[in-house]
Every structure is written in structure tokens, then in C-alpha cells.
C-alpha positions, 0 to 999 in steps of 0.5 A: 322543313326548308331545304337546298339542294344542288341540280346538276344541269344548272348553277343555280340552287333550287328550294325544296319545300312544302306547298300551302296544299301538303305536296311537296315540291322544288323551285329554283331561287335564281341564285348562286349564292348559298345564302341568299338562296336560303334566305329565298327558300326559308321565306317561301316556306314562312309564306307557305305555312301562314297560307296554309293556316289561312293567315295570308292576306294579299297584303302580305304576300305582295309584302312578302314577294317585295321582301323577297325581290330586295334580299335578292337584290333585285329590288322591291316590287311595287305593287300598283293598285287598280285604282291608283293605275286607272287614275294615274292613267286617266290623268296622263291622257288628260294632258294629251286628249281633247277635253271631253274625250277625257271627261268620258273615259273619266266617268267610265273609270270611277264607275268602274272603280265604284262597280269593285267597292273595296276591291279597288285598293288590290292589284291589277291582276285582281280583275276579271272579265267578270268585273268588266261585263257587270260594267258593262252590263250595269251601263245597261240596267241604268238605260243607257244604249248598247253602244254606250254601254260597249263603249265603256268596255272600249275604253278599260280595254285601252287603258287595261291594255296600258296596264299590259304593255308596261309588263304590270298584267300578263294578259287584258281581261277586257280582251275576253268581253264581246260587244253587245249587238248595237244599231248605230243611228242614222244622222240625217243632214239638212238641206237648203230649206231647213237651213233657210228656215233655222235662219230666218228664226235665229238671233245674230249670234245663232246665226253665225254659229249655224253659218260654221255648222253648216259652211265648215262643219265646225261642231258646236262646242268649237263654234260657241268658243271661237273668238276673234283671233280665229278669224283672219280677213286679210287672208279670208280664213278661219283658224283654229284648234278642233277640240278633238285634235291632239293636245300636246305642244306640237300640234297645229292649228287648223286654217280653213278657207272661209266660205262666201256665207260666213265671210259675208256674214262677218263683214257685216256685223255691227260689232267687231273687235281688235282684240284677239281674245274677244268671243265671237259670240259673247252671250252664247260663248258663256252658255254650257254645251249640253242640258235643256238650257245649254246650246244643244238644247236651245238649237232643239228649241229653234229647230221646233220654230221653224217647224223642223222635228225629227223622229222620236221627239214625240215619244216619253224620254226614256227611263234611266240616265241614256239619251236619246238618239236624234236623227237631226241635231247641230251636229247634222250640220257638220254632216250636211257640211261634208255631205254637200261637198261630196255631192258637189265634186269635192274629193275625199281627200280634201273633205277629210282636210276641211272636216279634219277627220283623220280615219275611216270614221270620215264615211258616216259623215258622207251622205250622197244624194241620189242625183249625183250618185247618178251622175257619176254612174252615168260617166259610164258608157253603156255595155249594150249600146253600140259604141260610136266610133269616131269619124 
């Protein structure tokens, strides 16, 4: 039986009352008013009696905790789902992270979701690091690589982490997850030849989007949307929004010098527009990024006619959903873009400004040739030789 009692160092009541377990013990109800601490401790004894006779589902005792908060007068709690947490969660970034980042994190979350079945309707406190390892490790058994499937870990961690700050779980369980060992590949760069070969076997509007890849770094899936209002002659300039910047209303478009290739390669186009909204590359801008028949794979395509292949081509595509990891691909273009500035003096500073890499991520773009680390190193007076003194 239920009862009150008075602790002399404090103001509040405390509860005495018999746990689901047979121990008896005393809580404090955080009121000074007799009855509404009765009405806390007599609820805690229904909730303990059902418990002990196996009758307490989740669900009542999330209602039951809520019942308890509005006598109180502190207000029912709502209990937030894991699936109603994740989605809502995915849905705010949308509004502020470029497409495809969103798209990503999209489809680690209903796998996730998919991975807990019927768990998914119970609160957040409900998951373990248990759940996100048999993520983790399913990433895995369907092919993927050990980045991919590291990746997603990455990604629960930050939206679990969301979950955190707003006081929803008191601690993240992706925190206790470590990552699977994982060799990054290697991106190559092209040089001269390869570029003067890609050219050589493509179309008008290929060409052009080779010229951004190589000239500006521009990535693929920018480069096939350009249209042009991205384009200002007067100022000989390129301006646009990468799709990796932030999307909310503040943001700014980019403007970029254009190089003497792309500038020379506008001027003589046979078709040009004055409409602003006018693609650049009206066949190309409808085709999708990735597939055997999007950009990414037509660009494999044009590689192969000017005699370029890269390493593990040759090999049987992997089972399972995973990609494979080329050496060389578009995206080897924005590398040879950031690469050759480095190699001809351009300082760091202002490559990340062009290559509109904002943190340390800058560096596996940056691939210095032999001869001008060379260069550099011998800018430095020999420690053996004697000095010259001048006359």
C-alpha cells in the first residue's frame, strides 16, 4: 500500500511504495502539496502492480509517465518516436543541405528504420548500439565498401546526436560504434594528353563540360545544369551555386574568373541565347547523373574512345548493391583543376576560393607533380656547400 511521508531535510513529500521487483522503496514527488503528491505516488503504485503482473506495455507507461507530468502541472510529455524523429529530422535538413547530401542521409535513415521493423513506432531511448552496428554491418553483407557502410554510422551519429542536444536521450548510441578499418581510394588526375584526347572524341556540349571539369573544377552534376544566366561575358566570369553549398536564403552565389579555354570555347558557339534561363547544354542538361546511361557513364564511354582506362575496369563488377571505386572519372577533373594550380604557384588559399572547398577536405584534391615539389625544395640553400658571401 501507497503511502506519504514527510523527510525532514526537505519541503517535499516523498512516496513510499512497493517496486514491480517486491523491494520496498522512497521517492521523492517533487510537490508540496499533500494531494497532489498522492496523486503522483498512488499512480506510481497502479504503474508498479501492472509491471509486476506483466500488464505494462510501453505504451502505457509512456502514458502513464505523460498522466502523471499533467497532474502535476508540469504538462504532458511527448513521447517522440524513432521514426517520427528521423523523418522529421531529415526533412529540416532538406531545407538546408544540397540535394544529394539529403538524398544520402534519406536512404541511410529508412534502411535504418527498415533494419528495427516494428520497433520503429517506440521511443528513441528504445535504440542501442546494437541497432546501429547491425546497420552497419548489413551495409556490408549487401556489398557495399567499409566507408559506405562507416558512412552511415556517420550519418545516425549526427542526427542521433540532434536527438541529444534537444534533451530527447541522454546519451547517443552511435557514440559507442567504432569504424571499420577503410582504405580510401586513391583519385588520379589527367593530364594534358588524356584531356587533349577526351576532346578530340567528344561532342560540342561534352566538350564544354569537360572544359568546366578540367578549367574550374566544376563537378559534373553543376556543370550539366549550367545555363546561361551563369554566364557574364562583360565581366568574363562564371557564377553559380555549387550543389554542395548551403542552401538557406543567405547564401551567395559564387563568381569565378573564367579561364581563357572555357571563355574561348563560349565565344565560339554557334548557338548562344539571351534568355538567362536557357541550358547551356540543352541535350546533355536532361540526361540523369549516375547509370550506364547517365553522364557519369557516357563520360566511362568517351574515356574508352580516346584510349583512357583506369585500373580495375577489367575486373567482374562486384556483387551485391556497392560501386566500384574508379582511379579515373569527371570528378578526376575537378582534381586535375585544383592540382594544376598548385603545381603552377597558386596558393592555397585562393585554390580552396576557386575550388570552393571550405575545410581540410581541400587536401586529397591537391596532388603535387614531382617536378614542382622539386622546385620548391630547391628554393633552399644547401647545408654543406659554402655560402657565397657577396662581394
Amino acid at each position: 500500500m501507497a503511502s506519504l511521508r514527510k523527510h525532514p531535510n526537505t519541503k517535499f513529500f516523498y512516496c513510499c511504495f512497493t517496486l514491480p521487483d517486491g523491494t520496498r522503496t522512497q521517492r521523492s514527488t517533487k510537490r508540496v502539496n499533500r494531494q497532489e503528491a498522492l496523486a503522483v505516488c498512488i499512480e506510481w503504485e497502479r504503474t508498479a502492480v501492472r509491471a509486476r503482473s506483466g500488464e505494462l506495455t510501453e505504451v502505457q507507461a509512456r502514458k502513464v509517465v505523460s498522466d502523471i507530468c499533467e497532474r502535476a502541472g508540469i504538462g504532458a510529455v511527448d513521447f517522440i518516436s524513432v521514426e517520427k524523429f528521423l523523418m522529421n529530422w531529415i526533412t529540416s535538413k532538406e531545407e538546408t543541405k544540397a540535394k544529394g547530401t539529403t538524398k544520402r542521409y534519406r536512404y541511410v535513415l529508412e534502411s535504418f528504420l527498415a533494419s528495427l521493423g516494428d520497433r520503429r513506432v517506440k521511443t528513441l531511448s528504445s535504440i542501442s548500439a546494437q541497432d546501429i552496428i547491425r546497420i552497419r554491418d548489413l551495409q556490408i553483407a549487401q556489398g557495399k565498401s567499409p566507408s559506405t557502410a562507416n558512412m552511415a554510422v556517420k550519418t545516425l551519429r549526427i542526427a542521433l546526436n540532434a536527438a541529444k542536444r534537444q534533451g530527447l536521450i541522454p546519451h547517443n548510441p552511435a557514440e559507442a560504434v567504432d569504424a571499420l578499418p577503410a582504405e580510401r581510394g586513391q583519385r588520379k588526375t589527367f593530364n594534358r594528353d588524356q584531356i587533349r584526347a577526351l576532346m578530340k572524341v567528344a561532342d560540342v556540349e561534352w566538350q564544354g563540360l569537360i572544359l568546366l571539369g578540367a578549367c574550374h573544377g566544376v563537378r559534373l552534376g553543376d556543370a550539366a545544369k549550367m545555363n546561361w544566366g551563369n554566364i557574364d561575358m562583360e565581366r568574363r566570369s562564371l557564377v553559380f551555386y555549387p550543389q554542395k553549398t548551403s542552401r538557406t536564403e543567405k547564401r551567395k552565389p559564387e563568381e569565378y574568373p573564367l579561364h581563357e579555354d572555357v571563355e574561348a570555347y563560349l565565344n565560339e558557339l554557334t548557338i548562344q541565347s539571351n534568355d538567362s534561363k536557357a541550358p547551356l547544354f540543352p541535350k546533355l542538361s536532361k540526361k540523369r547523373l549516375n547509370g550506364r546511361t547517365g553522364l557519369s557513364g557516357q563520360f566511362r564511354e568517351l574515356m574508352h574512345r580516346a584510349q583512357i582506362f583506369t585500373e580495375g575496369e577489367s575486373e567482374e563488377r562486384k556483387s551485391g548493391s556497392g560501386r566500384r571505386f574508379f582511379e579515373l572519372g569527371f570528378h578526376s577533373l575537378r582534381h586535375t583543376c585544383i592540382s594544376e594550380m598548385a603545381n603552377n604557384g597558386v596558393s592555397k588559399e585562393i585554390r580552396m576560393k576557386l575550388s570552393g572547398h571550405k575545410s581540410a577536405v581541400h587536401e586529397r584534391y591537391t596532388h603535387h607533380d614531382l617536378e614542382s615539389l622539386r622546385a620548391q625544395v630547391d628554393t633552399v640553400p644547401s647545408f654543406l656547400k659554402p655560402t657565397l658571401s657577396p662581394e
